[in-house]
Gaussian input, Z-matrix of N, CA and C with variables (Angstrom, degrees):
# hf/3-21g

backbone

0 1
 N
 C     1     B1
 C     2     B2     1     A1
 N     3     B3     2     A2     1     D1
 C     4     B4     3     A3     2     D2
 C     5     B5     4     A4     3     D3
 N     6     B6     5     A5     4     D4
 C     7     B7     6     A6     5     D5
 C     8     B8     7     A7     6     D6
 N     9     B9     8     A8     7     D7
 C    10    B10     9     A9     8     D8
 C    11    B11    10    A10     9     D9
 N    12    B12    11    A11    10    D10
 C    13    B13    12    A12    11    D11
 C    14    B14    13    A13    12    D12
 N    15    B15    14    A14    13    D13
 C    16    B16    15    A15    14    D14
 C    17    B17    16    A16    15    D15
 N    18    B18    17    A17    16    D16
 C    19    B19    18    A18    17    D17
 C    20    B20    19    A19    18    D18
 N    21    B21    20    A20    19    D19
 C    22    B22    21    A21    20    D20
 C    23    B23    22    A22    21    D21
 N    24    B24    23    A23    22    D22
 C    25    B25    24    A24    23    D23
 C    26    B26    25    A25    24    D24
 N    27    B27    26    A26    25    D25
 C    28    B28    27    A27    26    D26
 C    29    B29    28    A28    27    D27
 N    30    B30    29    A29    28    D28
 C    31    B31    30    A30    29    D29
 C    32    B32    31    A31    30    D30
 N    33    B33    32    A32    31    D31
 C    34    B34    33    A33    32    D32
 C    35    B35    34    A34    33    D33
 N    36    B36    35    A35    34    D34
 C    37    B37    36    A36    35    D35
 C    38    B38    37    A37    36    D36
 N    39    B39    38    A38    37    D37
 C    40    B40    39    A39    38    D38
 C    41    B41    40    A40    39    D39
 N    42    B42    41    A41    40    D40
 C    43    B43    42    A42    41    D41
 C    44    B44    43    A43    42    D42
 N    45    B45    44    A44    43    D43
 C    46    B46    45    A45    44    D44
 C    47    B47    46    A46    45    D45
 N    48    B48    47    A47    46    D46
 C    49    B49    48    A48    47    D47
 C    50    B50    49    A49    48    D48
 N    51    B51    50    A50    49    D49
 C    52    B52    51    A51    50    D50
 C    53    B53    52    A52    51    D51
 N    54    B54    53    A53    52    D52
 C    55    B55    54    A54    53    D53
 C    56    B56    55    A55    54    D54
 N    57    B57    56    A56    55    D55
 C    58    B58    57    A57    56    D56
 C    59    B59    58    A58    57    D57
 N    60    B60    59    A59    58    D58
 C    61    B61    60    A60    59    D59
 C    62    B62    61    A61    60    D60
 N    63    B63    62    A62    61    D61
 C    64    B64    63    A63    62    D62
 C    65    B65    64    A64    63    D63
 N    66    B66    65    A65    64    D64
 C    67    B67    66    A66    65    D65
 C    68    B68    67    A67    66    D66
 N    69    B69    68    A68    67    D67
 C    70    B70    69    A69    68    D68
 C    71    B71    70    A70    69    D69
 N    72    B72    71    A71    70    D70
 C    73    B73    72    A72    71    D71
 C    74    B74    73    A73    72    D72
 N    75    B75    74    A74    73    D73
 C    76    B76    75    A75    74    D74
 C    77    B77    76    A76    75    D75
 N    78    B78    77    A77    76    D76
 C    79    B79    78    A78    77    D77
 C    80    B80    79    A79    78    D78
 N    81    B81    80    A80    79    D79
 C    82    B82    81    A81    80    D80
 C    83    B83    82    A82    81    D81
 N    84    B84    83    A83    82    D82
 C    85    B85    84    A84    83    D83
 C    86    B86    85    A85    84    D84
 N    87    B87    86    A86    85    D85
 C    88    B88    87    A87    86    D86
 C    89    B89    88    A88    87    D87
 N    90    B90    89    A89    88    D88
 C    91    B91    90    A90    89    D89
 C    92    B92    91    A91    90    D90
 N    93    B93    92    A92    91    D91
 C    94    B94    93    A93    92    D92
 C    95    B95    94    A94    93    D93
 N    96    B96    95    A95    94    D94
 C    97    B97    96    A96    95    D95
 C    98    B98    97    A97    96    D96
 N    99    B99    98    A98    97    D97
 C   100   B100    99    A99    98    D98
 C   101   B101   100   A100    99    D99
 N   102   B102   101   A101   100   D100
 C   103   B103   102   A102   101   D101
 C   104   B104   103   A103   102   D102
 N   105   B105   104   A104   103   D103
 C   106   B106   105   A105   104   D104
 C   107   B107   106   A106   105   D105
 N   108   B108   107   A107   106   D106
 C   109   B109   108   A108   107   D107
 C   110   B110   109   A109   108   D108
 N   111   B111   110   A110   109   D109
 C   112   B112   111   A111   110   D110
 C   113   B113   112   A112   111   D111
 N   114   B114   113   A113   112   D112
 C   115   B115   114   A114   113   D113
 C   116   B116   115   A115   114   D114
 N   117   B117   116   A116   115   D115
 C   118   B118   117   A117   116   D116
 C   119   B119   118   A118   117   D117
 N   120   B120   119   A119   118   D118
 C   121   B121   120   A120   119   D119
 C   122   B122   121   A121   120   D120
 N   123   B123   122   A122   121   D121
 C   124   B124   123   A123   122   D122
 C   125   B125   124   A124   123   D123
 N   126   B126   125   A125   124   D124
 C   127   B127   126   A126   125   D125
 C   128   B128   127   A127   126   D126
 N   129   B129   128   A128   127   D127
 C   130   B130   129   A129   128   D128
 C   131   B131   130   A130   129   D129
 N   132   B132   131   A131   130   D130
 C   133   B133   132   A132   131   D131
 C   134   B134   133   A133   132   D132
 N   135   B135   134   A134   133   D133
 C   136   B136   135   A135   134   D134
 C   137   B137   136   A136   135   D135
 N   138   B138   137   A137   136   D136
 C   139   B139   138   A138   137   D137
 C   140   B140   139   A139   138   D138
 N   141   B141   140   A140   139   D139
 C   142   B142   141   A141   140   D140
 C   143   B143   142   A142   141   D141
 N   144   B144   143   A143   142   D142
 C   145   B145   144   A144   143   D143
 C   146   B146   145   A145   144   D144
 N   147   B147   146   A146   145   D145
 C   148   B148   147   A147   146   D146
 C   149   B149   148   A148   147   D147
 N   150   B150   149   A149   148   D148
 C   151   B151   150   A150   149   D149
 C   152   B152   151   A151   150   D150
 N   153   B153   152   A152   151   D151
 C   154   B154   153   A153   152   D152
 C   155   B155   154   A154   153   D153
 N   156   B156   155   A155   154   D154
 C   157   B157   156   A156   155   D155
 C   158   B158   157   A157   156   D156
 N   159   B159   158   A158   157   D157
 C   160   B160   159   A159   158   D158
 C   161   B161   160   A160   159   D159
 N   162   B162   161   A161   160   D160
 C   163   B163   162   A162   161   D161
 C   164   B164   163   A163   162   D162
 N   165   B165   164   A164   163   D163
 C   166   B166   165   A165   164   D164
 C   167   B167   166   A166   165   D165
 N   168   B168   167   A167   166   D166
 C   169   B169   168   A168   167   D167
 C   170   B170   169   A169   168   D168
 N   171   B171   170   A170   169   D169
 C   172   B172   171   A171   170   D170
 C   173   B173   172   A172   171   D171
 N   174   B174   173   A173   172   D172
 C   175   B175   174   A174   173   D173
 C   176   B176   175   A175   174   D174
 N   177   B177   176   A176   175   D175
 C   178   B178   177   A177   176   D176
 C   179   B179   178   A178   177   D177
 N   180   B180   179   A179   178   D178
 C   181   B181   180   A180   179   D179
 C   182   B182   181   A181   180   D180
 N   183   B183   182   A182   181   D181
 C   184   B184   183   A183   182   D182
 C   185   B185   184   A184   183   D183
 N   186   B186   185   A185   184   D184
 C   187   B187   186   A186   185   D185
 C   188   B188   187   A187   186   D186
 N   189   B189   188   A188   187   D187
 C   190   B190   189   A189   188   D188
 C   191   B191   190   A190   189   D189
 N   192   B192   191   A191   190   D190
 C   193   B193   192   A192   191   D191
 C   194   B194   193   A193   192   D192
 N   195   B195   194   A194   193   D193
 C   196   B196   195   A195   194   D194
 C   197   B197   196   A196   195   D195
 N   198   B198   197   A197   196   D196
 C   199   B199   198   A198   197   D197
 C   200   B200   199   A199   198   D198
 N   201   B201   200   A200   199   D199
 C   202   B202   201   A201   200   D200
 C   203   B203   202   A202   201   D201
 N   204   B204   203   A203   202   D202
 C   205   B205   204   A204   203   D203
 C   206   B206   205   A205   204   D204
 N   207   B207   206   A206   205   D205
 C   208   B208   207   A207   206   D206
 C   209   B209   208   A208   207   D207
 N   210   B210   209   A209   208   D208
 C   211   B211   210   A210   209   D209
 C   212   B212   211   A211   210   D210
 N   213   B213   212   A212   211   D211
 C   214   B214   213   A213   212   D212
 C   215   B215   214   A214   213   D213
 N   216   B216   215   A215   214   D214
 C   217   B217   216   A216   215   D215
 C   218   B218   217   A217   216   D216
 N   219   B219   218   A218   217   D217
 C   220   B220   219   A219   218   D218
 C   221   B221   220   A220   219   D219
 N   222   B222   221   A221   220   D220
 C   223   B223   222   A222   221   D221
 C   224   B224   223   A223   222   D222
 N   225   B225   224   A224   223   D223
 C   226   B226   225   A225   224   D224
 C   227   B227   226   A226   225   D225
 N   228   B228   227   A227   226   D226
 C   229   B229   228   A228   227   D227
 C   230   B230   229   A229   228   D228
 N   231   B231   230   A230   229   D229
 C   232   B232   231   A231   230   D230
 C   233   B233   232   A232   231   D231
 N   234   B234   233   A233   232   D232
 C   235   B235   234   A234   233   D233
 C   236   B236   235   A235   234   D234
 N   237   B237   236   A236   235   D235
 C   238   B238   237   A237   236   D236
 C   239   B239   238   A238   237   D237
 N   240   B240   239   A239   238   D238
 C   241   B241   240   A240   239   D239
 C   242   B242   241   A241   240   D240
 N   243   B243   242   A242   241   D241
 C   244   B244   243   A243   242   D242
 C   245   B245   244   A244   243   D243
 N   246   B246   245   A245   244   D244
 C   247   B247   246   A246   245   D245
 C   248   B248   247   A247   246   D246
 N   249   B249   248   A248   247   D247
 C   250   B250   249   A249   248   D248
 C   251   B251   250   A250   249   D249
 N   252   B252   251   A251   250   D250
 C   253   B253   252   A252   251   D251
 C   254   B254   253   A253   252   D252
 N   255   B255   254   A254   253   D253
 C   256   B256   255   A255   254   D254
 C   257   B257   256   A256   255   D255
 N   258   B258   257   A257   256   D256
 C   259   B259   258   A258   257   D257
 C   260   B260   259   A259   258   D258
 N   261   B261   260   A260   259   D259
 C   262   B262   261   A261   260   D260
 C   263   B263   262   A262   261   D261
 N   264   B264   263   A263   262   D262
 C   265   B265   264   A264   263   D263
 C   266   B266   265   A265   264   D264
 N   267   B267   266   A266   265   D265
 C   268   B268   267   A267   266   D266
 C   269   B269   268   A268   267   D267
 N   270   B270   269   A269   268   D268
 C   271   B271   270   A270   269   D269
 C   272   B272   271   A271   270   D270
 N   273   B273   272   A272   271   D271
 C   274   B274   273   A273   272   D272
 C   275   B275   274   A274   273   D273
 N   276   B276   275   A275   274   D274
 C   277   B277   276   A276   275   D275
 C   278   B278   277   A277   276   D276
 N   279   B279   278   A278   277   D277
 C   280   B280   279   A279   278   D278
 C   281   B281   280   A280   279   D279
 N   282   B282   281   A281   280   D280
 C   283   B283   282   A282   281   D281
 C   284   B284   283   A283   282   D282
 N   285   B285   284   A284   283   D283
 C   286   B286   285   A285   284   D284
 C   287   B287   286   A286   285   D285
 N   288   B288   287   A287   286   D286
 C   289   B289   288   A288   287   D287
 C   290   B290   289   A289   288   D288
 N   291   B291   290   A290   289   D289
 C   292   B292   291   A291   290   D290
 C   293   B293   292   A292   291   D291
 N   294   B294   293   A293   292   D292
 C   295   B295   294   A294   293   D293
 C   296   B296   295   A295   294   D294
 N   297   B297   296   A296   295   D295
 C   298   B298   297   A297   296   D296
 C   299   B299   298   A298   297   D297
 N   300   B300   299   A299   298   D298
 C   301   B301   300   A300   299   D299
 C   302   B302   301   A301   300   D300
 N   303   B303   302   A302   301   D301
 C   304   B304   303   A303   302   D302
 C   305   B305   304   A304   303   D303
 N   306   B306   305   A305   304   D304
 C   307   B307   306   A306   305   D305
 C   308   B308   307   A307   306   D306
 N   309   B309   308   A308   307   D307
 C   310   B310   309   A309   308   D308
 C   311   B311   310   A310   309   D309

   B1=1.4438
   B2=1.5277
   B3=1.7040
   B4=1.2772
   B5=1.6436
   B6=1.5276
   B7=1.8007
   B8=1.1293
   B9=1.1254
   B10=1.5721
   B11=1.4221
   B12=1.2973
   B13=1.0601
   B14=1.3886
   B15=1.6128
   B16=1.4082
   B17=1.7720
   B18=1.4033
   B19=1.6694
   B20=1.4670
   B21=1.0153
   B22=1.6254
   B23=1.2452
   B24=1.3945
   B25=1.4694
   B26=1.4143
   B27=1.4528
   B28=1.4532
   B29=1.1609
   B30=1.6199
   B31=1.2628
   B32=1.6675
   B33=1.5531
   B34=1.9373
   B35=1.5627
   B36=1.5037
   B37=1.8759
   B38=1.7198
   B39=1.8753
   B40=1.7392
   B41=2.1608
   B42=1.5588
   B43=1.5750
   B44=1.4525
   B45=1.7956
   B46=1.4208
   B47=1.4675
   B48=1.4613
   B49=1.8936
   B50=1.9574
   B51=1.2241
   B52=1.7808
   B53=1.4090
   B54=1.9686
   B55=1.5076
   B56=1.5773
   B57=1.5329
   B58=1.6875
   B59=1.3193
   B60=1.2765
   B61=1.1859
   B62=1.7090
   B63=1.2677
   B64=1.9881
   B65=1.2918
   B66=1.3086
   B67=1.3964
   B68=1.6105
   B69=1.3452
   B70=0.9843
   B71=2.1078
   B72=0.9875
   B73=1.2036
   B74=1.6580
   B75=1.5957
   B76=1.0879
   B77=1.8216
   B78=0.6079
   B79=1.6853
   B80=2.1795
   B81=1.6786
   B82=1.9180
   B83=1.8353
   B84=1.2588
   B85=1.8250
   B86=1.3155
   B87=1.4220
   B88=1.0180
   B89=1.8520
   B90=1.5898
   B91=1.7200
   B92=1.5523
   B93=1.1576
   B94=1.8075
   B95=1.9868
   B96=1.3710
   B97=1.9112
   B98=1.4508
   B99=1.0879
   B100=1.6315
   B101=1.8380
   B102=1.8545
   B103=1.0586
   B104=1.3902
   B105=1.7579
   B106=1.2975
   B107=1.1223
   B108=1.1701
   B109=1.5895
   B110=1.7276
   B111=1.2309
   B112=1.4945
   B113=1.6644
   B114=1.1759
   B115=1.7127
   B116=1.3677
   B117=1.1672
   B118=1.0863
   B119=1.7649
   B120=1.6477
   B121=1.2315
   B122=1.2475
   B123=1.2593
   B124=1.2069
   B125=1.9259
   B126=1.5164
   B127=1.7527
   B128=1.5588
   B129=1.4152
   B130=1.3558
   B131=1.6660
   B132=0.8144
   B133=1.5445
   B134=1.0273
   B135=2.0095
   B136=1.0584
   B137=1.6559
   B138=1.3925
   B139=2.0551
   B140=1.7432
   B141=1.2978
   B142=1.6338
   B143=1.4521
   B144=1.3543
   B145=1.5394
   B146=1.2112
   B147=1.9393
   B148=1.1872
   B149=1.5089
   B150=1.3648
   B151=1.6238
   B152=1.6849
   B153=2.0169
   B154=0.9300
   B155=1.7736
   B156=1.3751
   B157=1.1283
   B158=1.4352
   B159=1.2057
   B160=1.7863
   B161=1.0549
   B162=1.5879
   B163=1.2787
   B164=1.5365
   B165=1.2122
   B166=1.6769
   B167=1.1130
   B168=1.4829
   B169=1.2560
   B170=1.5662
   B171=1.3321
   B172=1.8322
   B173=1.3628
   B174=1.1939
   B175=1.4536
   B176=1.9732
   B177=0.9584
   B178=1.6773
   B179=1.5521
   B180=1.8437
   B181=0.9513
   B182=1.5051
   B183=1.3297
   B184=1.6019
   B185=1.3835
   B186=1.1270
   B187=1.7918
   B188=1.3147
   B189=1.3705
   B190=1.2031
   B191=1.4849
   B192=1.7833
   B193=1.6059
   B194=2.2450
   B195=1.5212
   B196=1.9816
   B197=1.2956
   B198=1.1990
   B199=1.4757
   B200=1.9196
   B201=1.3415
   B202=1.5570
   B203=2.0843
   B204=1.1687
   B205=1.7414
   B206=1.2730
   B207=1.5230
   B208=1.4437
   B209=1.2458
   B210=1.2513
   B211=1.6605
   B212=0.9695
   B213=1.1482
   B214=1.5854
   B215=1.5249
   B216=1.1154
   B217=1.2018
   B218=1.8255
   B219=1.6421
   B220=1.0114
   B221=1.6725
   B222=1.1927
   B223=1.6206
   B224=1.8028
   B225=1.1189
   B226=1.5082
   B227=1.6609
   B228=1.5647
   B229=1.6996
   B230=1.9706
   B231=1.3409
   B232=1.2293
   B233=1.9653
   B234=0.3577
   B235=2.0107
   B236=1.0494
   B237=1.1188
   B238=1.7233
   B239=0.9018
   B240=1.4427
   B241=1.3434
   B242=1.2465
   B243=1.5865
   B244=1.4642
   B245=1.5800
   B246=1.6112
   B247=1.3254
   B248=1.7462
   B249=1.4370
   B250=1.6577
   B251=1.6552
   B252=1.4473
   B253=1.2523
   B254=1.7989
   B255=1.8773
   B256=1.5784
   B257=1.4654
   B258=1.7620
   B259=1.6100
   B260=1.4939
   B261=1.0712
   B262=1.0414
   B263=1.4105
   B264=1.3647
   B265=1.4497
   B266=1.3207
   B267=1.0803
   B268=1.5990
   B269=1.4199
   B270=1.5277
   B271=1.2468
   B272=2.0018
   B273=1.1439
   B274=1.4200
   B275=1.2076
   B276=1.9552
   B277=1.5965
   B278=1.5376
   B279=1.2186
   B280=1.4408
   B281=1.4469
   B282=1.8271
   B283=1.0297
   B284=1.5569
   B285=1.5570
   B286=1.7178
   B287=1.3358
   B288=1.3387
   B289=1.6310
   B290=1.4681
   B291=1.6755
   B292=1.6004
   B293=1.4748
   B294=1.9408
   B295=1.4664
   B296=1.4666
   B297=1.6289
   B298=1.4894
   B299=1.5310
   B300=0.7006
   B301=1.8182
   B302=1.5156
   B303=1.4693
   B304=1.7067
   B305=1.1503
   B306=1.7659
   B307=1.6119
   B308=1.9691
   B309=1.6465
   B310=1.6283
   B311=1.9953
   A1=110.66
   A2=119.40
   A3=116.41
   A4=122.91
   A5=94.31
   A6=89.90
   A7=129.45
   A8=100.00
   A9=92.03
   A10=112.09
   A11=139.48
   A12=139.58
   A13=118.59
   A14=108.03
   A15=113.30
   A16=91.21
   A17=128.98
   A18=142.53
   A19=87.38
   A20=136.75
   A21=127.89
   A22=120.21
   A23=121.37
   A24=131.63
   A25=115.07
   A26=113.89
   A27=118.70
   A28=109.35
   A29=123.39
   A30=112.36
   A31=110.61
   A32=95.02
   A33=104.15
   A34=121.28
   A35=97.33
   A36=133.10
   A37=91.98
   A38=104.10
   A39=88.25
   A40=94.35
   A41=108.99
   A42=84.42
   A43=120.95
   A44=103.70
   A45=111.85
   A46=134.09
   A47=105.64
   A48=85.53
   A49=103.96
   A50=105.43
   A51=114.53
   A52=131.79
   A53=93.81
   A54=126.68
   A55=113.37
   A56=74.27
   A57=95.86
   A58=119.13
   A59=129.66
   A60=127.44
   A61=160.35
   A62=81.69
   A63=126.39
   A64=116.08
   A65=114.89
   A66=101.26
   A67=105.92
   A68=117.38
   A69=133.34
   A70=132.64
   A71=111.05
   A72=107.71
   A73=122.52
   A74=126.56
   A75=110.09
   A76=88.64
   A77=150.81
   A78=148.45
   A79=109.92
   A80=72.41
   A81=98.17
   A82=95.59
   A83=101.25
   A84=117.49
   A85=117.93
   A86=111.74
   A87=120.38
   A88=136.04
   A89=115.40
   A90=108.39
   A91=78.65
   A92=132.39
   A93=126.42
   A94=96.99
   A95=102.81
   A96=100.55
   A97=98.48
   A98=126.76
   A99=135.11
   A100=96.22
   A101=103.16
   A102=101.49
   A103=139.63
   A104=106.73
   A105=115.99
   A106=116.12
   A107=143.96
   A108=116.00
   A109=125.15
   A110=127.88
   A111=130.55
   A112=108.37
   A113=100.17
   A114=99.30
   A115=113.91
   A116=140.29
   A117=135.85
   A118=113.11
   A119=108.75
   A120=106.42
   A121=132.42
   A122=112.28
   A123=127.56
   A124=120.11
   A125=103.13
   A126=102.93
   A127=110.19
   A128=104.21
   A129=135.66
   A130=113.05
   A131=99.92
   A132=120.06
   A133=161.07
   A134=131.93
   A135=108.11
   A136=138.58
   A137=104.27
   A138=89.45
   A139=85.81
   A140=91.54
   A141=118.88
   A142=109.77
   A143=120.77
   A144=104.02
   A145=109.27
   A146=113.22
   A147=108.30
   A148=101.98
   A149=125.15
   A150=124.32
   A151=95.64
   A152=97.88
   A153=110.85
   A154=110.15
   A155=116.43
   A156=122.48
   A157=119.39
   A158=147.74
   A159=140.44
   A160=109.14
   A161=113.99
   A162=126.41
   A163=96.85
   A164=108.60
   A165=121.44
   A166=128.73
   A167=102.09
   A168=115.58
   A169=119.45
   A170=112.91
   A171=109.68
   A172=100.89
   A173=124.55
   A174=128.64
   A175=107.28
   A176=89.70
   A177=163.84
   A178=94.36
   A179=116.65
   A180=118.47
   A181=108.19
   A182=118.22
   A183=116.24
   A184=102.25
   A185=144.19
   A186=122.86
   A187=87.77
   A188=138.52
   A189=146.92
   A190=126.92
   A191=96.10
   A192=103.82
   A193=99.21
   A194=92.90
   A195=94.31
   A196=102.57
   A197=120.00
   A198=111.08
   A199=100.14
   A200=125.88
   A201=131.99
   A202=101.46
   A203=90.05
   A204=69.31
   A205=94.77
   A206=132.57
   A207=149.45
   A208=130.11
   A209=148.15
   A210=135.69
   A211=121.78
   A212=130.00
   A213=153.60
   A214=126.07
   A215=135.71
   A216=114.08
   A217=124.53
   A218=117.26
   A219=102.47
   A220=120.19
   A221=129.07
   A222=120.86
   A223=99.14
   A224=117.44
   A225=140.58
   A226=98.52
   A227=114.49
   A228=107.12
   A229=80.23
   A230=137.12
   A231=107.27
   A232=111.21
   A233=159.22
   A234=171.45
   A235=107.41
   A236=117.03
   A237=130.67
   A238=111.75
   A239=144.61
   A240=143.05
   A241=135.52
   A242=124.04
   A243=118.63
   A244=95.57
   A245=92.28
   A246=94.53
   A247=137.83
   A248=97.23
   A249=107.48
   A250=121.11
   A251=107.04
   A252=95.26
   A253=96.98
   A254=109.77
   A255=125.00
   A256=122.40
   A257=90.18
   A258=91.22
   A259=138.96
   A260=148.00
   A261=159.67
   A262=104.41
   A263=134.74
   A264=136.30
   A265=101.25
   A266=119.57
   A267=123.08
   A268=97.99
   A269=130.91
   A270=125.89
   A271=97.49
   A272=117.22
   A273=107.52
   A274=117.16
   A275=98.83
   A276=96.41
   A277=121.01
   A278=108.54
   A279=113.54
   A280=132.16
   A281=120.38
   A282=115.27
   A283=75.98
   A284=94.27
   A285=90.55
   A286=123.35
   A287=108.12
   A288=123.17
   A289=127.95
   A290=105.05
   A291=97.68
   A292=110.96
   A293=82.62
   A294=103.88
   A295=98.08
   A296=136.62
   A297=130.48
   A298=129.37
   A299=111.56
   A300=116.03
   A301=104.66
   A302=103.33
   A303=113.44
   A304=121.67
   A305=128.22
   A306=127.70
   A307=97.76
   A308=78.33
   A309=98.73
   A310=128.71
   D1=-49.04
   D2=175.15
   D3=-45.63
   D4=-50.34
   D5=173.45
   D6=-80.96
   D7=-1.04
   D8=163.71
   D9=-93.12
   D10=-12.47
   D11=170.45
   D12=-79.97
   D13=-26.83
   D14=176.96
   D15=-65.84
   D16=-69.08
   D17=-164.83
   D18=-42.26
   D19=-50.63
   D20=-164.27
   D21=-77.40
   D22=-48.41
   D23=112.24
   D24=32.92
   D25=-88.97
   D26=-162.19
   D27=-69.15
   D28=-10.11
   D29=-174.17
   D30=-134.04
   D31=11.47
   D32=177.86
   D33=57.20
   D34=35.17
   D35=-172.13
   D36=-78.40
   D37=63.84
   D38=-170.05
   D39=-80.37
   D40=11.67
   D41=171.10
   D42=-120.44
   D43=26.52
   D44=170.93
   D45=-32.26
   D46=126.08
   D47=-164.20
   D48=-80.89
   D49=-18.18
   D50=164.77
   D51=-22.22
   D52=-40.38
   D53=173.94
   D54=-36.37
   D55=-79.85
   D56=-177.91
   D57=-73.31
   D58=18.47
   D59=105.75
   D60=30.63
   D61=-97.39
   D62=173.58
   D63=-119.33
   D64=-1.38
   D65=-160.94
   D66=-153.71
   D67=118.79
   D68=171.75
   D69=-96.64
   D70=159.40
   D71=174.70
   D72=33.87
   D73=-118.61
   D74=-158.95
   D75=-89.76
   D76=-6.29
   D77=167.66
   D78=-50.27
   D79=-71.88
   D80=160.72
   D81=-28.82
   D82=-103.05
   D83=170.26
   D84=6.50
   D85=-94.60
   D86=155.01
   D87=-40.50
   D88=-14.04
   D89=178.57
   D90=-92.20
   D91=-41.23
   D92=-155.13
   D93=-76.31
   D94=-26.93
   D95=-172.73
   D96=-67.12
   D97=-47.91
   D98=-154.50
   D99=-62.80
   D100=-62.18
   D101=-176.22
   D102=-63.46
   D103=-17.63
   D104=155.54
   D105=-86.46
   D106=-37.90
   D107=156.57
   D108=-49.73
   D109=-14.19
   D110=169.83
   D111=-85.80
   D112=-33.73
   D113=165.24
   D114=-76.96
   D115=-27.62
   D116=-169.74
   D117=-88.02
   D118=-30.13
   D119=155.51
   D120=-80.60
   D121=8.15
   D122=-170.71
   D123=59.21
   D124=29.90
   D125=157.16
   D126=-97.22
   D127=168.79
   D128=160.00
   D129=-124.20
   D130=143.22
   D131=152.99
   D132=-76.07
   D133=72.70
   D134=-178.91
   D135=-95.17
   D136=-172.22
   D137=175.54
   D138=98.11
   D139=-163.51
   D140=-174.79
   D141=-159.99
   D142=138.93
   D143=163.15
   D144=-74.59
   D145=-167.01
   D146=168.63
   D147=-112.32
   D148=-169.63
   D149=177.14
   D150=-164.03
   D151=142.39
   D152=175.66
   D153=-118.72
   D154=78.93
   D155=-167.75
   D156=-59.50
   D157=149.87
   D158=156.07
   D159=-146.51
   D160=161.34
   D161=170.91
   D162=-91.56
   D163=149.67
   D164=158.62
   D165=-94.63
   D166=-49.75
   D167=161.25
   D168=-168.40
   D169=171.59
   D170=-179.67
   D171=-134.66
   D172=144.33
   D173=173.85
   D174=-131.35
   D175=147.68
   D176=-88.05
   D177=5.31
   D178=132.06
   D179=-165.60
   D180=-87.33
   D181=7.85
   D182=163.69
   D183=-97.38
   D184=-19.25
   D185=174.50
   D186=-155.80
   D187=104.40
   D188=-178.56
   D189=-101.88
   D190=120.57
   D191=-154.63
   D192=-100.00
   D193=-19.39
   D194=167.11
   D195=-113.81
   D196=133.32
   D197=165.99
   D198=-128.70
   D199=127.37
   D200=-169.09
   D201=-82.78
   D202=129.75
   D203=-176.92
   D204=-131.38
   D205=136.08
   D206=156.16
   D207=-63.24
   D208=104.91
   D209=157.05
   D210=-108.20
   D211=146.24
   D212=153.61
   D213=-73.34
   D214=77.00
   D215=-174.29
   D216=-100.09
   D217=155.00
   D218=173.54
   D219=-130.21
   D220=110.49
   D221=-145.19
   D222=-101.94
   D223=30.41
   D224=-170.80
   D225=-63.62
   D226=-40.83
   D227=-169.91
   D228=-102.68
   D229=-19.62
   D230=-162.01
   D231=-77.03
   D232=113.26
   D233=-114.76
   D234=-139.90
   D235=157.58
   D236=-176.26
   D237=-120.81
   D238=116.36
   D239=149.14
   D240=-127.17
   D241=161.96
   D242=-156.03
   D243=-95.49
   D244=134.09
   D245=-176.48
   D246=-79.12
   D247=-8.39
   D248=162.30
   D249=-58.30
   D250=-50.63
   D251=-153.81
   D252=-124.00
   D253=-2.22
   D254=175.95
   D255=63.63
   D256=14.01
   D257=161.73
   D258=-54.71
   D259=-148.07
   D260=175.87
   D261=-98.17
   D262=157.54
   D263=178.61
   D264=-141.58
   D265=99.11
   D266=-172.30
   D267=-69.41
   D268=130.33
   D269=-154.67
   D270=-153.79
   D271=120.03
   D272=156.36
   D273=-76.65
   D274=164.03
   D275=179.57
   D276=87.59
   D277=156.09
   D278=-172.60
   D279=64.96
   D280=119.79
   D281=175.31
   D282=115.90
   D283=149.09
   D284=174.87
   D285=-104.47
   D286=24.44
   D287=156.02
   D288=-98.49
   D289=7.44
   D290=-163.44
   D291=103.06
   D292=-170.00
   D293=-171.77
   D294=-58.42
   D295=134.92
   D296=142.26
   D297=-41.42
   D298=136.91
   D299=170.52
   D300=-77.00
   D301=135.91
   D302=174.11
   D303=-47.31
   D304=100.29
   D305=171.64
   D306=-21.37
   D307=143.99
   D308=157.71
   D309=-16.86

């Protein structure tokens, strides 16, 4: 699901059919809201975050029909930029250090 969100990402593809996919309901919602709001301001995205996925748990633990899953994410290398001219998009937020410092 992440890479495909990163691939859609680079080009603010918030109606990728890749999405739906991995991703259902309010998950779905929410990967397609982000990317239409980055299209609509006209950014893209490069980089990737990272993710620390887990299971919590699955029930019935002999053939398991819920399974609870946890992530962590950190969007520290994923970047913002405007997609006309691929500048930099000075952007708060994101990454679990904060604002990023301006690429090189």
């Amino acid at each position: 699901m992440w890479q495909d969100f990163a691939e859609a990402g680079s080009t603010s593809d918030w109606q990728s059919s890749k999405l739906a996919q991995h991703a259902t309901g309010l998950a779905l919602t929410n990967l397609s809201r982000g990317l239409y709001a980055d299209h609509y301001n006209g950014l893209v995205t490069k980089g990737e975050a990272t993710h620390d996925a887990r299971v919590m748990s699955a029930e019935p633990a002999n053939k398991p029909t819920r399974v609870i899953v946890t992530d962590c994410s950190d969007s520290t290398n994923a970047l913002k930029y405007r997609a006309d001219n691929e500048s930099y998009a000075d952007w708060s937020g994101g990454g679990e250090a904060g604002t990023p410092s301006r690429p090189g």
